[in-house]
Backbone as numpy.savetxt, mean C-alpha at the origin, in Angstrom:
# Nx Ny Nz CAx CAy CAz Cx Cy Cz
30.64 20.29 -29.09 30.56 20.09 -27.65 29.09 20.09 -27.18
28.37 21.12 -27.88 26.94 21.18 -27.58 25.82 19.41 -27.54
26.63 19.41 -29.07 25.86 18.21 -29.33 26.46 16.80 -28.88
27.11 16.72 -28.21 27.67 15.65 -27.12 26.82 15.86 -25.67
26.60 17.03 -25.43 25.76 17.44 -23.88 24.72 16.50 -24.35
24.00 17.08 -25.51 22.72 16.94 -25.94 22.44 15.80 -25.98
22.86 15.04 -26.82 23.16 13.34 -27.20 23.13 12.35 -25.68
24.20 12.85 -25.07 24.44 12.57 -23.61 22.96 12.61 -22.50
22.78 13.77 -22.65 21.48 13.74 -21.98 20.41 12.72 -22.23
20.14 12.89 -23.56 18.77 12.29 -24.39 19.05 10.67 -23.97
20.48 10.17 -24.27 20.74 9.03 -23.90 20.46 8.58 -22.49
20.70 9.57 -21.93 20.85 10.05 -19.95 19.40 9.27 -19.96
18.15 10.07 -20.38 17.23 9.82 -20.10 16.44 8.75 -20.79
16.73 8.62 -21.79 16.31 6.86 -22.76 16.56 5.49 -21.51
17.75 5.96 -20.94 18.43 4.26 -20.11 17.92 4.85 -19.00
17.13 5.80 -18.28 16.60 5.85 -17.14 15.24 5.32 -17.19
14.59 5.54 -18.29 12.87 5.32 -18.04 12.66 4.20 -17.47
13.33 3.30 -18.34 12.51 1.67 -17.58 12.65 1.38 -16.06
13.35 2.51 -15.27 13.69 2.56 -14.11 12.48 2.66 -13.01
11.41 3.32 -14.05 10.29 3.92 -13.33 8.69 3.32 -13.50
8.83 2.00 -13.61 7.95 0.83 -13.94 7.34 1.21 -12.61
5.77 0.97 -12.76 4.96 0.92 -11.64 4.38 -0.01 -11.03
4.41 0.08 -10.15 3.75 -1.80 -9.22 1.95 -1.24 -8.57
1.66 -2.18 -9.23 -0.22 -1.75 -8.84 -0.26 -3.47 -8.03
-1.02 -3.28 -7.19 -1.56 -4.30 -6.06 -3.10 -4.38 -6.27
-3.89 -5.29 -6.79 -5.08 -5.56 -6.24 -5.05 -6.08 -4.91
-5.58 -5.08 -3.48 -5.76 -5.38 -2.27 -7.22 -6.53 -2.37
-7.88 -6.99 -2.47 -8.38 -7.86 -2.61 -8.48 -8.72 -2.90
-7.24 -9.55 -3.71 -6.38 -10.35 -3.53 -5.54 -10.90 -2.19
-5.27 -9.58 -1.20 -4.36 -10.40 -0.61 -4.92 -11.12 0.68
-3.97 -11.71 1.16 -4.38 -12.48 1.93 -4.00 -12.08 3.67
-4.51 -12.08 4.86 -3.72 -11.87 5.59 -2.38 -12.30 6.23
-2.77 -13.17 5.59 -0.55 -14.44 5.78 0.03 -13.24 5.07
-0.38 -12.75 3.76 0.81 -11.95 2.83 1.19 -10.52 3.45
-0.34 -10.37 4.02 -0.43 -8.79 4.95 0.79 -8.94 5.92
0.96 -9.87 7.18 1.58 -10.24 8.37 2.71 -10.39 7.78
3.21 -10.97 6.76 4.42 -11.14 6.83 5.19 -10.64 5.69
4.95 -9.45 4.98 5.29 -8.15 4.37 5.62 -9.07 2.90
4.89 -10.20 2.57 5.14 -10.68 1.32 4.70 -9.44 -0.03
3.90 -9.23 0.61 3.53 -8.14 -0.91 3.99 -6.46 -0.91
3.94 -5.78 0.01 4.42 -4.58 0.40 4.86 -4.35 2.10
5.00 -3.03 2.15 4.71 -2.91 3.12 3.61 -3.05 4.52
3.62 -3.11 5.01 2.17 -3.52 5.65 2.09 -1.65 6.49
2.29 -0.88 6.86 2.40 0.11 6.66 1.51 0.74 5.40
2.07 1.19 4.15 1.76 0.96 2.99 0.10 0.80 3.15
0.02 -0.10 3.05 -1.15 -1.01 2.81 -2.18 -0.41 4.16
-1.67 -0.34 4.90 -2.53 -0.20 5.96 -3.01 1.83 6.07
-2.13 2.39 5.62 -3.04 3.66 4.91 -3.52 3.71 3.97
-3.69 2.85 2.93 -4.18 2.91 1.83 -6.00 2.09 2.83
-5.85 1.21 3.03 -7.10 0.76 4.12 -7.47 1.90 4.93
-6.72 2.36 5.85 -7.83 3.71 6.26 -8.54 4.65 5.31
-7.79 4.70 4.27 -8.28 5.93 2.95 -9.53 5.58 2.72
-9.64 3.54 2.26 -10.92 3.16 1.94 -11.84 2.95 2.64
-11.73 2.61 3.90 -12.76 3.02 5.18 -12.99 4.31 5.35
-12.76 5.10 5.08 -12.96 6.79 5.72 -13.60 6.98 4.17
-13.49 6.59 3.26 -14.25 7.04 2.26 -15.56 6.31 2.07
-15.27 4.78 2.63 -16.67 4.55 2.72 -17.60 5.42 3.73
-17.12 5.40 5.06 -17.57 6.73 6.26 -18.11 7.64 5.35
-17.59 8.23 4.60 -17.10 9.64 4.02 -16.67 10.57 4.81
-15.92 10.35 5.53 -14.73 10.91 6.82 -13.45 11.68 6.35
-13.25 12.90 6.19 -12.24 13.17 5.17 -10.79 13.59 6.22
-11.23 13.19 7.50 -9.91 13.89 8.75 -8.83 11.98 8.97
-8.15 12.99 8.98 -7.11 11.47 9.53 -6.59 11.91 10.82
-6.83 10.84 11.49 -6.51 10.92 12.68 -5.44 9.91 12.62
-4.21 10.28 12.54 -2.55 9.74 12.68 -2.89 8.40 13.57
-2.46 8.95 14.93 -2.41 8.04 15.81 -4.05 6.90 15.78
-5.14 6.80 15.48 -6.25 5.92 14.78 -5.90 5.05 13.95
-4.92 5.92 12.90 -4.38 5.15 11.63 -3.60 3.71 12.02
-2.50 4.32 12.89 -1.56 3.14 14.01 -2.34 2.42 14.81
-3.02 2.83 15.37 -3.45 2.13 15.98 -4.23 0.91 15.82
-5.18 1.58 14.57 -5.91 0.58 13.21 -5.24 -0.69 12.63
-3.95 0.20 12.34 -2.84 -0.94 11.68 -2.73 -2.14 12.43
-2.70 -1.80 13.87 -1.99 -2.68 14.80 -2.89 -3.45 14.72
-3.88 -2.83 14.93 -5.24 -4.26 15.19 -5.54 -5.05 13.85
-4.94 -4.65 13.32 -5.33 -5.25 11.52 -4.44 -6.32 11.30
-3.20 -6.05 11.75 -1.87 -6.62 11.52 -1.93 -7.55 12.80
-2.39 -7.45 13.96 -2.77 -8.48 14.90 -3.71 -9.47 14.43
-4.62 -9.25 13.86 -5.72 -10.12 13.78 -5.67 -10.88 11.96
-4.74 -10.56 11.29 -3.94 -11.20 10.59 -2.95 -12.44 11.00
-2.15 -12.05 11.90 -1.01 -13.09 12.85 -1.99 -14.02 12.99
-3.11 -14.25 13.78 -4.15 -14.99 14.06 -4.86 -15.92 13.24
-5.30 -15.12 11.66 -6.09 -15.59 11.03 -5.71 -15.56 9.36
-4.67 -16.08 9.18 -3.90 -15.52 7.95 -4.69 -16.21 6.37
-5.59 -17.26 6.89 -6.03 -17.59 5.69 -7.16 -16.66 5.35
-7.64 -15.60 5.62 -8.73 -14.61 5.91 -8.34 -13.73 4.68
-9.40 -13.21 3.99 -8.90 -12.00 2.78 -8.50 -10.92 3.60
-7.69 -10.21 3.48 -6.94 -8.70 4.25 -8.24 -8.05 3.88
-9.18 -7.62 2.95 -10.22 -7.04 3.07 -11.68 -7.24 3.89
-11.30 -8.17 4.11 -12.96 -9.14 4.96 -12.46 -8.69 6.52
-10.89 -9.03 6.73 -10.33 -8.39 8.24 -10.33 -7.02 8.70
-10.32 -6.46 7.56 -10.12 -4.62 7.51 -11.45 -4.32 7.83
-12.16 -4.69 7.48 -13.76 -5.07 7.14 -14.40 -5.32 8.21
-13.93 -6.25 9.14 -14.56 -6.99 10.50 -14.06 -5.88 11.53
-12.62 -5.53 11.39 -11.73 -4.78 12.34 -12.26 -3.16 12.33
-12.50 -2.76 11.84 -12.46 -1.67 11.13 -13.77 -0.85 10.78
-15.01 -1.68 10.88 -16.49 -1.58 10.55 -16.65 -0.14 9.95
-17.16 0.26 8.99 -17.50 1.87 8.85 -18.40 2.06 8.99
């Protein structure tokens, strides 16, 4: 009985792994068409990972929540606008550190 748990488990966890494949994004790649219209992730997502890299260029280590949203909005606006634009050159213009 033991070695049925055991077996069971080990198996349990063999057919789970491939479950847990990781998705990496080069943001400098994307584009703002892909930003605006959630082709690659979230735009959310993406748009704290952009404050992280502005505040580290700053070297600013406080998050200010409501900045963050607010950031987004203007990022994600001026995307709608200009979608052939790199999402980093907009983050960049929008965003100045």
């Amino acid at each position: 009985m033991l070695r049925t748990i055991v077996l069971s488990s080990a198996l349990l966890l063999f057919l789970t792994s491939p479950l847990r494949a990781q998705v990496t994004i080069d943001i400098s790649k994307i584009s703002c068409e892909q930003f605006a219209l959630y082709t690659v992730a979230s735009p959310d997502t993406i748009a704290i990972w952009l404050h992280g890299y502005m505040s580290g260029k700053r070297g600013d280590t406080v998050v200010d929540v409501e900045a963050l949203k607010a950031n987004a909005k203007k990022v994600r606006y001026y995307c709608v606008e200009h979608g052939d634009v790199p999402l980093m050159q907009a983050a960049q213009e929008i965003l100045k550190p």
